[in-house]
C-alpha positions as CSV (number, residue, x, y, z in Angstrom):
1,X,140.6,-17.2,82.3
2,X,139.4,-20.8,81.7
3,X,141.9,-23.5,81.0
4,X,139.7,-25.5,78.7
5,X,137.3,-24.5,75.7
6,X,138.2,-20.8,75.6
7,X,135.7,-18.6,73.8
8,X,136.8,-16.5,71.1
9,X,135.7,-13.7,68.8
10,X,137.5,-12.6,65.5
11,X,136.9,-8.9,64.2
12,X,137.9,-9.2,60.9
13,X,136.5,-6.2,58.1
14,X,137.0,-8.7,55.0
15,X,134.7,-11.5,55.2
16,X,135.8,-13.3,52.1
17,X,138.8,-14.2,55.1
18,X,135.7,-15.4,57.5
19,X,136.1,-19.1,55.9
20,X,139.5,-19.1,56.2
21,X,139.1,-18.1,60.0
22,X,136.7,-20.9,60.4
23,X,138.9,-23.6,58.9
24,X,142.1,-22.8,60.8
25,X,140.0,-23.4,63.9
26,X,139.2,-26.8,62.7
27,X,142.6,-28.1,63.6
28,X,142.8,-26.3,67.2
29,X,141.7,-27.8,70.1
30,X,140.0,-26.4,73.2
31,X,138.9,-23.6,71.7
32,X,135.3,-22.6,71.0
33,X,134.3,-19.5,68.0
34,X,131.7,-17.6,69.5
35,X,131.3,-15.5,66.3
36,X,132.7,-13.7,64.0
37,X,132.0,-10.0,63.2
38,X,133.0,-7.5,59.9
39,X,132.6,-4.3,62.9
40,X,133.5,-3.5,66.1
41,X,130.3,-1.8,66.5
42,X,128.7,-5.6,66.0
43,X,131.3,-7.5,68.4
44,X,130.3,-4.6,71.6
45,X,126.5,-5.1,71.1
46,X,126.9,-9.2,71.2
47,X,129.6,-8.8,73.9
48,X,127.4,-10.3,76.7
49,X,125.9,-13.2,74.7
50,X,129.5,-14.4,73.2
51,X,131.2,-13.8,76.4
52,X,134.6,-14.1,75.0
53,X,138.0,-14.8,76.5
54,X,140.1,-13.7,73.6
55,X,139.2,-11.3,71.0
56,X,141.3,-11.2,67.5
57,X,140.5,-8.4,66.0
58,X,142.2,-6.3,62.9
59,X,143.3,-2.7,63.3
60,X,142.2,-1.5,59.9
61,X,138.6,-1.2,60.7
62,X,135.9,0.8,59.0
63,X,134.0,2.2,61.2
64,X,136.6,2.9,63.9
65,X,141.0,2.0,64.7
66,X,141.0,-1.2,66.4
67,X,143.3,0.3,68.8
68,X,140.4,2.3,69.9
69,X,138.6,-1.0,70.7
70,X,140.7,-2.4,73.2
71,X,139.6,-0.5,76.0
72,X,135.3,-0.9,74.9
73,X,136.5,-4.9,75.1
74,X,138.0,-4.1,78.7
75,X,135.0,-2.2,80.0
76,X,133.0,-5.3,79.1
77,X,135.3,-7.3,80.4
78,X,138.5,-6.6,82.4
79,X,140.1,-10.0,82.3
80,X,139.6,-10.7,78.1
81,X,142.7,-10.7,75.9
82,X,142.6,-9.0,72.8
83,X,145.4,-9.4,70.1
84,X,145.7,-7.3,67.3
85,X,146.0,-8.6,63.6
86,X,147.4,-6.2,60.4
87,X,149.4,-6.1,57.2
88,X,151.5,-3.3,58.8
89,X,154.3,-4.6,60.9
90,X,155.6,-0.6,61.5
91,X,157.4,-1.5,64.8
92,X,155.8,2.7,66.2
93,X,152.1,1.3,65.7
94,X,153.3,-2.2,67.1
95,X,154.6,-0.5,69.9
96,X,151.1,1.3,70.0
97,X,149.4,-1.4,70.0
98,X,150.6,-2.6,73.3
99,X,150.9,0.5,75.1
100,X,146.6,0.5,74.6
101,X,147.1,-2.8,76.4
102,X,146.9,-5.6,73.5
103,X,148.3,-8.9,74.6
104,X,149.1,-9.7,71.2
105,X,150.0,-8.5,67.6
106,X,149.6,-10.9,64.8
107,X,150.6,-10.1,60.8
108,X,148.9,-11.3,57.9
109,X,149.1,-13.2,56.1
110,X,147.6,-15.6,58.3
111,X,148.0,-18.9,58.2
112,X,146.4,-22.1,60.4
113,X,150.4,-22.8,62.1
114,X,150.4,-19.1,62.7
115,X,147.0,-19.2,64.3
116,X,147.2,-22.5,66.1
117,X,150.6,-21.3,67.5
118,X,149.0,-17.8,68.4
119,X,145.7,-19.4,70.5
120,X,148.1,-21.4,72.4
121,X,150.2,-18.8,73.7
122,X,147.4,-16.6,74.7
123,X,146.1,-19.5,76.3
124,X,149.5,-20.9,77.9
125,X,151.3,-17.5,78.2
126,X,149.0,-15.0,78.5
127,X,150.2,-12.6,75.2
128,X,151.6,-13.9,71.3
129,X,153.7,-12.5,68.6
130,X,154.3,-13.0,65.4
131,X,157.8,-14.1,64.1
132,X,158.8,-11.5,62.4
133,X,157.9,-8.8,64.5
134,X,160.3,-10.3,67.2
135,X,162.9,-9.9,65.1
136,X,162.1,-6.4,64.5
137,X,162.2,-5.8,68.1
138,X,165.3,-7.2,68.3
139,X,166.7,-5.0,65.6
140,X,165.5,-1.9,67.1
141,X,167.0,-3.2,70.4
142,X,170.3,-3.5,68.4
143,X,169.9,-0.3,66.9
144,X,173.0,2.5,67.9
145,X,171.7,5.3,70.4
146,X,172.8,8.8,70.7
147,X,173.1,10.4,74.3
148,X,173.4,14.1,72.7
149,X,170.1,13.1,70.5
150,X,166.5,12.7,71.9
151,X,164.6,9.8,71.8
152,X,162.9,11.0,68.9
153,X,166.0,12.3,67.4
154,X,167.3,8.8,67.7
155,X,164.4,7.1,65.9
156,X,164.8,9.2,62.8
157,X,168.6,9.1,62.6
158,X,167.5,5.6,62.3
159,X,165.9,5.7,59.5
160,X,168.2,8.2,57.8
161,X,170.7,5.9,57.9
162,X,168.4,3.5,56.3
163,X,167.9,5.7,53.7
164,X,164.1,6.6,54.0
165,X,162.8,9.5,53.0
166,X,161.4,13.0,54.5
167,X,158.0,11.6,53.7
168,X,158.8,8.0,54.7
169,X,159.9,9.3,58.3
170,X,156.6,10.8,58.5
171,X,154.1,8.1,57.5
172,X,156.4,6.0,59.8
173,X,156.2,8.2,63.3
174,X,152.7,9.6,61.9
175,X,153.7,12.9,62.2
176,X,154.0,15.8,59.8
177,X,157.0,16.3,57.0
178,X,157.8,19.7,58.5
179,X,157.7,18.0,62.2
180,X,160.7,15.4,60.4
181,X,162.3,18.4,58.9
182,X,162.3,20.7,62.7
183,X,164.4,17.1,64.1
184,X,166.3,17.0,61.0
185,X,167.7,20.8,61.7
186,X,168.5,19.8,65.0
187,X,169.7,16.9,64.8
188,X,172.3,19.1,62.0
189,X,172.7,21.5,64.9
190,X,174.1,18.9,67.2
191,X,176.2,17.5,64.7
192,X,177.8,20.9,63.4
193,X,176.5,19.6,59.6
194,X,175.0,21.3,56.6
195,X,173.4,18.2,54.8
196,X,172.3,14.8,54.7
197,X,175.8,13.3,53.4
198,X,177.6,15.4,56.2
199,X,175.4,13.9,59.0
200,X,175.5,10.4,58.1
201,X,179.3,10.3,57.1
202,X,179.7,11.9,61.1
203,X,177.6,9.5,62.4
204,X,179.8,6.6,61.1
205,X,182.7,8.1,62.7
206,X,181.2,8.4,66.2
């Protein structure tokens, strides 16, 4: 990847925030916007003219998860960055997100610190994160473990003890409420427990 006058693409569905994309690149330099697109579907056909080194492109797209993307972008291209921008900060789709191979997950709002700081560290160190999503990785690096639980196990335990919901477990592991409520039986199993007061007040003991 160059050192100088990177070219860039932004994917971005809302293109009232197209302006606002344009501007914060005003006060970057070595940087050059090759274009800016409101579908994936857009961005692949005009690949070879733009010729991007980085591509920012939100998740929540229309026509297709922007996930999905990041492998088109590689085909194109092998050696092009693409981060990932959303309102959701779940730390599962986070983790998601890099596991497709994004170099970079950025949460709106955005703002033109936030973006200046992201460019450079694409350019200077090859991935970015937002702030507050390194703190979240921190706190789930903090988070108590259970040996006897699995790793699954574990993550709703988690969120048990922070008080979420059957349904809230679901939407965040994106699985069914009868897949949380199969763990949550187990997880009673393993704990000798009848209820949700049981297991968390035996957790605190452990």
């Amino acid at each position: 990847m160059n050192t100088q006058n990177l070219k860039i693409i932004i994917v971005e569905k809302n293109e009232q925030l197209h302006a606002s994309y344009l501007n914060y690149l005003k006060g970057v330099d070595g940087f050059q916007l090759m274009g800016i697109y409101s579908s994936a579907q857009k961005a692949l056909k005009d690949f070879s003219r733009t010729s991007p080194d980085i591509v920012l492109t939100e998740v929540d797209l229309n026509e297709t998860n922007g996930l999905d993307t990041i492998q088109l972008y590689r085909k194109k291209d092998w050696n092009v960055k693409v981060v990932m921008i959303s309102e959701n900060n779940d730390f599962e789709l986070i983790k998601k997100s890099f596991k497709k191979g994004a170099n970079g997950y950025l949460t709106k709002p955005m703002s033109a610190d936030k973006f200046s700081h992201a460019l450079t560290s694409v350019r200077e160190e090859g991935a970015t994160i937002s702030n507050d999503i390194v703190k979240q990785v921190v706190s789930n690096f903090n988070r108590k473990s259970y040996s006897f639980f699995s790793e699954r196990e574990n993550q709703i335990v988690d969120y048990l003890c922070n008080g979420a919901t059957y349904k809230m477990i679901a939407d965040k592991l994106f699985v069914t409420t009868s897949a949380v409520n199969f763990h949550i039986q187990n997880i009673y199993l393993k704990l000798d427990v009848n209820s949700k007061s049981e297991a968390l007040s035996k957790l605190e003991s452990l």
